[in-house]
C-alpha positions as a LaTeX table, in Angstrom:
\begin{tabular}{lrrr}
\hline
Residue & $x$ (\AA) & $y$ (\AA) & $z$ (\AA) \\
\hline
Unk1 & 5.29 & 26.38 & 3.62 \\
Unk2 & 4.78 & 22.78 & 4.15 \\
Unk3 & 6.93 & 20.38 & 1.91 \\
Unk4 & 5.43 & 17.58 & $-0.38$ \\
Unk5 & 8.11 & 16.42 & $-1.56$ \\
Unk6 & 7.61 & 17.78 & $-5.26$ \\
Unk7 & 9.79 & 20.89 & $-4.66$ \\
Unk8 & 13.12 & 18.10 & $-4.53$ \\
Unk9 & 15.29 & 18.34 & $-7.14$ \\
Unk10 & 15.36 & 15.93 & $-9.66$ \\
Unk11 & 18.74 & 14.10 & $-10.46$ \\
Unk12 & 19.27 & 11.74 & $-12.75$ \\
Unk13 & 17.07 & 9.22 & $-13.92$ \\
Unk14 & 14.85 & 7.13 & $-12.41$ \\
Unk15 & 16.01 & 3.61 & $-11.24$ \\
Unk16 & 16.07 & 0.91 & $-8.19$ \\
Unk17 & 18.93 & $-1.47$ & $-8.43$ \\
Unk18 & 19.18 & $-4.60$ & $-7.61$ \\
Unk19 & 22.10 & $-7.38$ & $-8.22$ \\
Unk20 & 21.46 & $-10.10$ & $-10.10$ \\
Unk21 & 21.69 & $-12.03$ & $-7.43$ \\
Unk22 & 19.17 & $-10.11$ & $-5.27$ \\
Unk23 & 16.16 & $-12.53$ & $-6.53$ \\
Unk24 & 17.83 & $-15.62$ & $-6.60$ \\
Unk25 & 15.51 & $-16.54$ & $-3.70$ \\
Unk26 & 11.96 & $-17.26$ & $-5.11$ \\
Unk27 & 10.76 & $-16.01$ & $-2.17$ \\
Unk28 & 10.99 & $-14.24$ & 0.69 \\
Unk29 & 9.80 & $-14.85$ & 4.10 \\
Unk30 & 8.64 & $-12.14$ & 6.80 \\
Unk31 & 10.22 & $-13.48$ & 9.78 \\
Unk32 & 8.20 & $-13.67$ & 12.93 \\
Unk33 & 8.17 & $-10.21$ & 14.86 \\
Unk34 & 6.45 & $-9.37$ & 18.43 \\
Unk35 & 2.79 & $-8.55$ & 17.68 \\
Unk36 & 2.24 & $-5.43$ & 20.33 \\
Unk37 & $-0.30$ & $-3.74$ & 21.31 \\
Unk38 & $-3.05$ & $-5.79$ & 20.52 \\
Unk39 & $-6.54$ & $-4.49$ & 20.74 \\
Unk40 & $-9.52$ & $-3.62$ & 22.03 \\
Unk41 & $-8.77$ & $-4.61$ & 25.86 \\
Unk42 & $-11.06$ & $-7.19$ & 27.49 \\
Unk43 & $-12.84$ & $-5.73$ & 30.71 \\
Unk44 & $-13.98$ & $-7.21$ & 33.56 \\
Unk45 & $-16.74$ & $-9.30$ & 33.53 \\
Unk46 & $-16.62$ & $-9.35$ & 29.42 \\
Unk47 & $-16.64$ & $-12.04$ & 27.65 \\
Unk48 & $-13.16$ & $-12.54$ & 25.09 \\
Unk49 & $-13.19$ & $-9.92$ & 21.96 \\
Unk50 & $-11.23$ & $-11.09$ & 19.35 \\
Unk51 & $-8.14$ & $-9.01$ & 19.12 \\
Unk52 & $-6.57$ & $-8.09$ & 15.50 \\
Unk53 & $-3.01$ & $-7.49$ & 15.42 \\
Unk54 & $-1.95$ & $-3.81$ & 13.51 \\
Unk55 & $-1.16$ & $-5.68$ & 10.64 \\
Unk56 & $-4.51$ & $-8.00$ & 9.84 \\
Unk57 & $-5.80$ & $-7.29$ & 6.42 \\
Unk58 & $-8.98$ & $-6.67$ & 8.87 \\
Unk59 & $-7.80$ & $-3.53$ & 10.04 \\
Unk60 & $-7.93$ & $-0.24$ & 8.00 \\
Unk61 & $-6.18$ & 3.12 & 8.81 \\
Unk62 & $-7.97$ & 6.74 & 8.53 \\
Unk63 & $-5.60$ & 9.74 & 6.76 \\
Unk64 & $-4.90$ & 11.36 & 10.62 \\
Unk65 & $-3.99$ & 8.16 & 12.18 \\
Unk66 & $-2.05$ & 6.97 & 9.09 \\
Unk67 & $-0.25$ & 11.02 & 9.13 \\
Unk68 & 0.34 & 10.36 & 12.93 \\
Unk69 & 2.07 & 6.68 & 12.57 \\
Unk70 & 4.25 & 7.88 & 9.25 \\
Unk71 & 5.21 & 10.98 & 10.68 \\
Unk72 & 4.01 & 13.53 & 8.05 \\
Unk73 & 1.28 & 16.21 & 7.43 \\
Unk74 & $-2.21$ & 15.66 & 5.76 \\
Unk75 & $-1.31$ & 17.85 & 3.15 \\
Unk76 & 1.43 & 15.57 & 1.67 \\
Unk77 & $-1.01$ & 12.48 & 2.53 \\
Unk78 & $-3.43$ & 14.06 & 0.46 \\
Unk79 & $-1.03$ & 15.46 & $-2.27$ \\
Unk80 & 0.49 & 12.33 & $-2.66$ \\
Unk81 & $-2.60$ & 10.07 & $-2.80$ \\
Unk82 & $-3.96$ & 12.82 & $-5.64$ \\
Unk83 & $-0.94$ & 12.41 & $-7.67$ \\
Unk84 & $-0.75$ & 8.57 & $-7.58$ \\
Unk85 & 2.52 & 8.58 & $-5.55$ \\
Unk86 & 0.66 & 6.14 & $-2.84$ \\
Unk87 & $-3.06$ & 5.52 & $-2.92$ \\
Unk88 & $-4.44$ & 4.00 & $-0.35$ \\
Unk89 & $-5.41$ & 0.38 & $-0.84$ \\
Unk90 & $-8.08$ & $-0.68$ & 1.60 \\
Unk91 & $-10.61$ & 2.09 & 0.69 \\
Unk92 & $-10.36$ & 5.77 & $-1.68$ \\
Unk93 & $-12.34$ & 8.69 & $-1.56$ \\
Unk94 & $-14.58$ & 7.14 & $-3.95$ \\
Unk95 & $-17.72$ & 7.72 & $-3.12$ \\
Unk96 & $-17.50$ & 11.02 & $-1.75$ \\
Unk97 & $-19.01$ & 10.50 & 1.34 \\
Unk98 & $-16.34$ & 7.69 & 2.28 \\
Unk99 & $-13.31$ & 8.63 & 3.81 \\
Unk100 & $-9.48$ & 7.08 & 2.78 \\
Unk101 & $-8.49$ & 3.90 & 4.23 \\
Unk102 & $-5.08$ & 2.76 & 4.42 \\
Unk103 & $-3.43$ & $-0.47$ & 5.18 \\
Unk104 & $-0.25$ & $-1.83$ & 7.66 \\
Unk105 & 1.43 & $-2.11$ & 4.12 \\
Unk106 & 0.29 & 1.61 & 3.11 \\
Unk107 & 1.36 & 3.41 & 5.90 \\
Unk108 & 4.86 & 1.40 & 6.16 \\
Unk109 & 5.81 & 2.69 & 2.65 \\
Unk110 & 4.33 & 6.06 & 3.48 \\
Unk111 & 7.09 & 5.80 & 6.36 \\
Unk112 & 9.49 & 4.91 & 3.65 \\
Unk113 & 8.77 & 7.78 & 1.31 \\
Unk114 & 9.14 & 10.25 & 4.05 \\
Unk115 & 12.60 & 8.61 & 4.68 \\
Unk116 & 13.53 & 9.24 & 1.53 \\
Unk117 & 12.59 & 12.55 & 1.08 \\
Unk118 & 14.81 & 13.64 & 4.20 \\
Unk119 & 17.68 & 12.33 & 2.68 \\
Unk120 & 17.35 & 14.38 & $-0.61$ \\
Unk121 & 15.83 & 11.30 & $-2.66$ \\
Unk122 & 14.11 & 13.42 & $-5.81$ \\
Unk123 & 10.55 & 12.41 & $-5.83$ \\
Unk124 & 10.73 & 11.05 & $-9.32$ \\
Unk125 & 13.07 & 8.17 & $-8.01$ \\
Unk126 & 11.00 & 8.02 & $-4.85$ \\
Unk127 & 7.87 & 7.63 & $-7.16$ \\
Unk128 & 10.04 & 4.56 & $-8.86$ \\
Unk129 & 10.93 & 3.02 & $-5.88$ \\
Unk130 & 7.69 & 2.95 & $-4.28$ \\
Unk131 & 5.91 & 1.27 & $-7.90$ \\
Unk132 & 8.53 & $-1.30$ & $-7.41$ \\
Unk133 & 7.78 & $-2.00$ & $-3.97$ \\
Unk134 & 4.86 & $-2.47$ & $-4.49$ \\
Unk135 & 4.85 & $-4.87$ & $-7.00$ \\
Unk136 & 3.55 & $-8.46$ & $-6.58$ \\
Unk137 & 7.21 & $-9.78$ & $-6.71$ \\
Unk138 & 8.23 & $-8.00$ & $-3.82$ \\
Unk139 & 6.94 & $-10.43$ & $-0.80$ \\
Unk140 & 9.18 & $-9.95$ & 1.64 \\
Unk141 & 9.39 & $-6.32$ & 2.81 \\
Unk142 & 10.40 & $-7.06$ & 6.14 \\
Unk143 & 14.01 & $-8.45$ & 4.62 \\
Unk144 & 15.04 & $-5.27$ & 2.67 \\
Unk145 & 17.21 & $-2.75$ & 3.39 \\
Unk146 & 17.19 & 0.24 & 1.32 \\
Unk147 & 20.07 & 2.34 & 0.44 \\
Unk148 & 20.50 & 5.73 & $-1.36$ \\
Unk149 & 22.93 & 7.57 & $-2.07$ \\
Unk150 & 20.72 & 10.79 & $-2.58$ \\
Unk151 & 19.35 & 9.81 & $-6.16$ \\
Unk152 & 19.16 & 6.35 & $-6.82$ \\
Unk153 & 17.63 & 3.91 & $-4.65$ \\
Unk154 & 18.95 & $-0.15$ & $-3.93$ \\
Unk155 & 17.10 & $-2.77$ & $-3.04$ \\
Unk156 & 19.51 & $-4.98$ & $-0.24$ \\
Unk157 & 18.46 & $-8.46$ & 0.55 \\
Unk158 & 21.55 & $-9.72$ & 2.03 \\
Unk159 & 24.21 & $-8.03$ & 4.43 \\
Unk160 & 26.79 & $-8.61$ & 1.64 \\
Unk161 & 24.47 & $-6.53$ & $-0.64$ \\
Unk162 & 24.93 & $-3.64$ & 2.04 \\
Unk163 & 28.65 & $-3.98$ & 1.96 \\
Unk164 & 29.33 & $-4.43$ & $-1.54$ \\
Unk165 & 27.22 & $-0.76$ & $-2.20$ \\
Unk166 & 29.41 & 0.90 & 0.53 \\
Unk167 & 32.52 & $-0.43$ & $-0.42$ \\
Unk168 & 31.64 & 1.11 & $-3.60$ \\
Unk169 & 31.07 & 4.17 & $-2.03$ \\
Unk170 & 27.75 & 4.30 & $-3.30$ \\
Unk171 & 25.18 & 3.80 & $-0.09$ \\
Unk172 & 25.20 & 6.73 & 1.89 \\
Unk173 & 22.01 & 6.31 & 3.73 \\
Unk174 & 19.99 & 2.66 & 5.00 \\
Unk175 & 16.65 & 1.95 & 5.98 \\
Unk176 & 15.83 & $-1.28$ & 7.41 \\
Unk177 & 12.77 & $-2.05$ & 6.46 \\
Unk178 & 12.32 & $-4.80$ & 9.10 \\
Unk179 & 13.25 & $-2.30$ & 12.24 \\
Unk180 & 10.53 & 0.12 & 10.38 \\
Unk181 & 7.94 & $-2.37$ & 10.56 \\
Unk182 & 8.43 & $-2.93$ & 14.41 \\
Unk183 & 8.35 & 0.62 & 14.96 \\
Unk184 & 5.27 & 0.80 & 12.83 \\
Unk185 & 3.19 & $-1.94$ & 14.70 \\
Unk186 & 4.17 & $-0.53$ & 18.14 \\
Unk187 & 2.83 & 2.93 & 16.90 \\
Unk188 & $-0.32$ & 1.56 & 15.07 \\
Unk189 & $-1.64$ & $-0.79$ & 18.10 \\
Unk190 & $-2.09$ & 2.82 & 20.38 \\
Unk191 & $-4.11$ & 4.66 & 17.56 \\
Unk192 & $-7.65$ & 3.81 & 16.75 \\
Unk193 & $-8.46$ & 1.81 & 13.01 \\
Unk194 & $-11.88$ & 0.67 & 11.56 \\
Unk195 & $-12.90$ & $-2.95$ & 10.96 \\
Unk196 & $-12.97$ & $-3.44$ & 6.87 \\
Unk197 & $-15.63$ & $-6.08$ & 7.29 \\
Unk198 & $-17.92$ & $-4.30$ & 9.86 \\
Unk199 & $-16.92$ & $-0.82$ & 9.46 \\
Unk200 & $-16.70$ & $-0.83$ & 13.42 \\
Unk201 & $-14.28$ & 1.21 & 15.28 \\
Unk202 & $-11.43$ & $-0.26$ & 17.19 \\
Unk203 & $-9.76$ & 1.31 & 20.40 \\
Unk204 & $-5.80$ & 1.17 & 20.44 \\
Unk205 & $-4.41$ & 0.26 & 23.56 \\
Unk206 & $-0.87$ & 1.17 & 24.46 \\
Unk207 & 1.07 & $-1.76$ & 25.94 \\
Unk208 & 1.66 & 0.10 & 29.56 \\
Unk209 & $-2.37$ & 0.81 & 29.98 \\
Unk210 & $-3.17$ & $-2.77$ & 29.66 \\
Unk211 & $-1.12$ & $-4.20$ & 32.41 \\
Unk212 & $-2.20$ & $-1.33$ & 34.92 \\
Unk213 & $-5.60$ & $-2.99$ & 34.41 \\
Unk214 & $-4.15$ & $-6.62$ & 34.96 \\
Unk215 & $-2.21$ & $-5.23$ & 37.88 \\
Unk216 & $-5.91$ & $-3.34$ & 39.27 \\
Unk217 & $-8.07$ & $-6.85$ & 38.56 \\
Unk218 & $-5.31$ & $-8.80$ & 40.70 \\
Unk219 & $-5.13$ & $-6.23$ & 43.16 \\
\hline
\end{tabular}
């Protein structure tokens, strides 16, 4: 039987910590990372397509391609969007005909969740964690590094953070949500997404595909 996540066991209460010094910084700042595997691909003799990087609010993110980037089945995709865990935010089921549309942001905490879950995170803290990241004061997802230490989830801002919570013997397991995100836009720019302004399909294009062509128009 395929997991969900809601057969964890659930220990403890519900809580992400953070220092009180985690949000003395008003704000947080992405910091620039390699767009890759931009898309469509220009042919020759075309004229120049724009090309939308994985994470343009432009771009939108079916359930398959958004199970094949996170790493998890379309039954927990669907169980969790059901139950409110993660909805996605570009587009619901609503109206039936439609079908789910998820964002960059969407799928990266879908990544997260799945994280979590592997290392024995209950889903009730998981279902905390992911309400708080996803609250307007968290700008800067790119910056954090998550720790558990199988129940309880911390939000790290700083590497000082990440040591005080192991000297403590408290974080057992770290996600870096920055090294996520790279991994994330790599994956996303080979899989197809739809246009949320023209409904239009876009092509991925992996990286290695589009300098054979280059290489074959010089040649």
């Amino acid at each position: 039987m395929i997991s969900t996540g809601d057969e964890a066991a659930v220990g403890g209460l519900c809580a992400v910590h953070m220092s009180r010094t985690t949000r003395s910084v008003a704000d947080l700042h992405r910091p620039e990372l390699p767009r890759v595997g931009r898309f469509p691909a220009v042919q020759p003799g075309q004229p120049a397509i724009e090309r939308l990087a994985p994470t343009s609010e432009l771009i939108g993110y079916r359930g398959p391609t958004a199970c094949a980037a996170a790493g998890i089945t379309y039954r927990q995709l669907d169980y969790w969007a059901r139950t409110g865990l993660l909805e996605p935010s570009v587009r619901s089921v609503y109206p039936a005909s439609s079908q789910r549309l998820y964002s960059f942001r969407d799928i990266l905490l879908l990544k997260i969740v799945k994280r979590l879950l592997d290392a024995g995170v209950s889903l009730q803290n998981i279902r905390v964690a992911v309400a708080h990241l996803q609250s307007p004061e968290v700008t800067g997802l790119a910056g954090l590094t998550l720790m558990c230490d199988g129940a309880t989830v911390y939000e790290c801002t700083t590497p000082q953070q990440v040591v005080d919570l192991l000297k403590g013997g408290q974080g057992v397991f770290g996600i870096a949500v920055g090294a996520v995100w790279q991994e994330l836009e790599r994956s996303l720019g080979r899989l197809h997404a739809e246009r949320t302004d023209t409904g239009e399909t876009v092509i991925g294009q992996d990286p290695a595909d589009e300098l054979a062509q280059r290489r074959n128009r010089a040649g």
